[in-house]
FIGU-507856 format. One record per residue: residue number from 1; residue in one letter; z, y, x of N, C-alpha, C in turn. Coordinates in steps of 0.1 Angstrom, whole numbers. Layout:
! residues N
[NUM, "a", [Z, Y, X], [Z, Y, X], [Z, Y, X]];
...
This chain:
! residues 109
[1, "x", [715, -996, 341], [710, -993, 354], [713, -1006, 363]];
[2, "x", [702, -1007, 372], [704, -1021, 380], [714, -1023, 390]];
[3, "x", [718, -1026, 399], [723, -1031, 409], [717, -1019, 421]];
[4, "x", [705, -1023, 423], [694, -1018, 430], [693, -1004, 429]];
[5, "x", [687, -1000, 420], [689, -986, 416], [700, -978, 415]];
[6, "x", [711, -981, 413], [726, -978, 417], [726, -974, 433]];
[7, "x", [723, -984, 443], [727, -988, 453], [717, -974, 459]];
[8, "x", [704, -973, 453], [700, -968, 461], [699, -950, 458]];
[9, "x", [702, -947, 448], [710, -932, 442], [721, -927, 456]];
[10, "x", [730, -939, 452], [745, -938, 461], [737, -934, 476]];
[11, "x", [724, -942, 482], [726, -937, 495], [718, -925, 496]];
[12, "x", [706, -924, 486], [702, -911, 485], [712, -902, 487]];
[13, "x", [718, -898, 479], [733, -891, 475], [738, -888, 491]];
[14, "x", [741, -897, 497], [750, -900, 507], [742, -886, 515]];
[15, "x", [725, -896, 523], [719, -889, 529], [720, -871, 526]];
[16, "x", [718, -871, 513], [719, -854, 511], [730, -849, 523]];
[17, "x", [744, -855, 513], [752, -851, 520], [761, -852, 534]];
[18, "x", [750, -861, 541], [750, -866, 557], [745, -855, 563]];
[19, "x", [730, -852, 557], [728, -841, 565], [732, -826, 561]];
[20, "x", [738, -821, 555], [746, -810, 553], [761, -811, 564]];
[21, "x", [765, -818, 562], [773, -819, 571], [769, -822, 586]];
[22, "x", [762, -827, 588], [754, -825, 605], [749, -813, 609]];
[23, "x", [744, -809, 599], [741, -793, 596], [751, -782, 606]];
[24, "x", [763, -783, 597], [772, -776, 594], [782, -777, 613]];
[25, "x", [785, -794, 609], [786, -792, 624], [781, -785, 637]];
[26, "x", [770, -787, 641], [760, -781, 647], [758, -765, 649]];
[27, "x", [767, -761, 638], [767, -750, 634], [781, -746, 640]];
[28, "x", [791, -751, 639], [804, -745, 648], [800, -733, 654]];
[29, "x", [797, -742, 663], [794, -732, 678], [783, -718, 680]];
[30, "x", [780, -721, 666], [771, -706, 662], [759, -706, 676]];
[31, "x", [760, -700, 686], [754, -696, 696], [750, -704, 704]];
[32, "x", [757, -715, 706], [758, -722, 712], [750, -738, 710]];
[33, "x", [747, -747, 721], [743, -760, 718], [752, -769, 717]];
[34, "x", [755, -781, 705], [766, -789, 706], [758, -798, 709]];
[35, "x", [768, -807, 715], [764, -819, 724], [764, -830, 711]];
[36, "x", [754, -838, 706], [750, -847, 697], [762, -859, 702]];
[37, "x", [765, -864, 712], [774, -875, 714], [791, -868, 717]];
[38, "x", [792, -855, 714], [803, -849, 707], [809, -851, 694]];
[39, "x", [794, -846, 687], [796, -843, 671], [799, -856, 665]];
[40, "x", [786, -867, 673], [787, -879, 666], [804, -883, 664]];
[41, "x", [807, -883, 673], [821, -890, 676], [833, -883, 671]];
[42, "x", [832, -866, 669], [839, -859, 659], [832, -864, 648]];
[43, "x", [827, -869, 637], [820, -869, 625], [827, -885, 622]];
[44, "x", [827, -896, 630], [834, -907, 633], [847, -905, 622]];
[45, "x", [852, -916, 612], [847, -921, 606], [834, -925, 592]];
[46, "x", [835, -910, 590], [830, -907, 578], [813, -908, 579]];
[47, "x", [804, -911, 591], [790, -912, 596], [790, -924, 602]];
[48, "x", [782, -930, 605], [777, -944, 612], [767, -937, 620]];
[49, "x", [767, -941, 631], [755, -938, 643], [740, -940, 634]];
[50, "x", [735, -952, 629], [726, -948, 618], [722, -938, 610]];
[51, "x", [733, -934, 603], [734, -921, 592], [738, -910, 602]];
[52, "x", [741, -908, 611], [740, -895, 623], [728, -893, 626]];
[53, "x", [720, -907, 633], [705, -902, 637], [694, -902, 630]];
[54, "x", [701, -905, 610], [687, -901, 604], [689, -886, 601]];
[55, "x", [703, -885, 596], [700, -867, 598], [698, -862, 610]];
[56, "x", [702, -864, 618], [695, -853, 627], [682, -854, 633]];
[57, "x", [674, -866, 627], [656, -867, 628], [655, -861, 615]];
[58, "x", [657, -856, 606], [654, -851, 591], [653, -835, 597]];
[59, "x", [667, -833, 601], [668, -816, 603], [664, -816, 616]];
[60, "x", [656, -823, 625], [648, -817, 637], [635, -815, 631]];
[61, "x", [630, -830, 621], [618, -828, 617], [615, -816, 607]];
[62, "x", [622, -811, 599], [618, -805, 590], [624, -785, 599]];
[63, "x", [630, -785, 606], [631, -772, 616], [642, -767, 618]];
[64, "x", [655, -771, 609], [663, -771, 612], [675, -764, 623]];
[65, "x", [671, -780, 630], [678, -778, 644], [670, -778, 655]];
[66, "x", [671, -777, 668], [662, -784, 677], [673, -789, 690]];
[67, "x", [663, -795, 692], [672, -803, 704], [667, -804, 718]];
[68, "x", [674, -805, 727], [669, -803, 739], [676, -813, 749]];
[69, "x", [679, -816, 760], [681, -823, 769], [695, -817, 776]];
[70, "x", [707, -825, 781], [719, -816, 781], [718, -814, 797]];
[71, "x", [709, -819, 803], [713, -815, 819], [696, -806, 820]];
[72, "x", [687, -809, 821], [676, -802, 821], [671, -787, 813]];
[73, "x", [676, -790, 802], [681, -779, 795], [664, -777, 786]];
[74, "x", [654, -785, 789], [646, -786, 780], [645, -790, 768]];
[75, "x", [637, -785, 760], [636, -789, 743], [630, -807, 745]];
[76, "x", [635, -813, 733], [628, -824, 739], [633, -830, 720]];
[77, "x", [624, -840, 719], [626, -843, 705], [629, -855, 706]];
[78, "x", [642, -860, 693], [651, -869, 693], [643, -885, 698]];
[79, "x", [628, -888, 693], [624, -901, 698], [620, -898, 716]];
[80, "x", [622, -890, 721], [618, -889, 738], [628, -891, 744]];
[81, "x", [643, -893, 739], [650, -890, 745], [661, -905, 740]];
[82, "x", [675, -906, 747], [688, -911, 741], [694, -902, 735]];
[83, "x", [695, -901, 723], [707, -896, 716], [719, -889, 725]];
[84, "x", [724, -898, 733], [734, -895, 742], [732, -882, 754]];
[85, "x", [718, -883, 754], [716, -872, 764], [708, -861, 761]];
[86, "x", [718, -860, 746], [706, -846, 736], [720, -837, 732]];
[87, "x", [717, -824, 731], [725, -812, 725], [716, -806, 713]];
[88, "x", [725, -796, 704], [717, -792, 696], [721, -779, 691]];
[89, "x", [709, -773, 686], [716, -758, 679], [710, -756, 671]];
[90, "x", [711, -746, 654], [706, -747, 647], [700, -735, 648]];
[91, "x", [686, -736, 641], [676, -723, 640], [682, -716, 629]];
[92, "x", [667, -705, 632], [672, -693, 615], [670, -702, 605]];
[93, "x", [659, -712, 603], [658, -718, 587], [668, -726, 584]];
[94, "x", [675, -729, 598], [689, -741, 593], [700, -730, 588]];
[95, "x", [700, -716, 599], [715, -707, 591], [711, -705, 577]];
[96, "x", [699, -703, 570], [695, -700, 561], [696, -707, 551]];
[97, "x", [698, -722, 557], [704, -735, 549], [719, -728, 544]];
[98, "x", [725, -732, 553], [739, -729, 553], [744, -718, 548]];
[99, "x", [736, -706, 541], [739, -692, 537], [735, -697, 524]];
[100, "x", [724, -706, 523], [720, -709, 507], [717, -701, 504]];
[101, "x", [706, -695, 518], [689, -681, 506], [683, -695, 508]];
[102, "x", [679, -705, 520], [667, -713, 514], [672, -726, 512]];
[103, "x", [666, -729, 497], [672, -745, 496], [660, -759, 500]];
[104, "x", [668, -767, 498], [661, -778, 502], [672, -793, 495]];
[105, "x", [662, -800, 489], [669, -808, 478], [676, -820, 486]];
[106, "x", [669, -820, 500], [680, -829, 509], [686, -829, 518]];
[107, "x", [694, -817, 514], [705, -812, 527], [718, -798, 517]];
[108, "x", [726, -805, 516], [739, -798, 504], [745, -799, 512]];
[109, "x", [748, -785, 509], [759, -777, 522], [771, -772, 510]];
């Protein structure tokens, strides 16, 4: 196996397990919206701002979570906005992640 193809398994790999954990975070607060420049910073060292904001564009795009604006309180999606001034909560298909009735090959919970 190459160099290359090694390298790129490992970040495959990673990503799965980036966003299961973004996931999961988000999910604390069950009911509630967590503040994305919270989590980030609780997730700190084990994520890079990079690998925070591809999973949480993965699990907004695919239904996940959604996000909304932390003072306006509108939905608003991750490229409309700063990172910094987004919250998040997870829907029924993301608890459904996290219960493991529905799977999905890039997000291990």
């Amino acid at each position: 196996m190459e160099n290359k193809e090694l390298n790129d398994r490992i970040r495959q790999k990673k990503f799965f397990r980036n966003n299961g954990t973004v996931l999961k975070g988000i999910n604390l607060l069950r009911t509630q919206f967590v503040s994305l420049p919270d989590l980030k910073y609780a997730l700190e060292p084990n994520l890079t701002e990079p690998e925070f904001l591809d999973s949480v564009n993965y699990l907004t795009e695919g239904g996940y979570i959604r996000t909304r604006h932390i003072r306006s309180k509108q939905e608003i999606a991750l490229a409309d906005a700063a990172p910094e001034e987004l919250e998040a909560k997870v829907t029924q298909k993301g608890i459904q992640i996290i219960a493991c009735i529905l799977k999905d090959d890039c997000i291990e919970v």
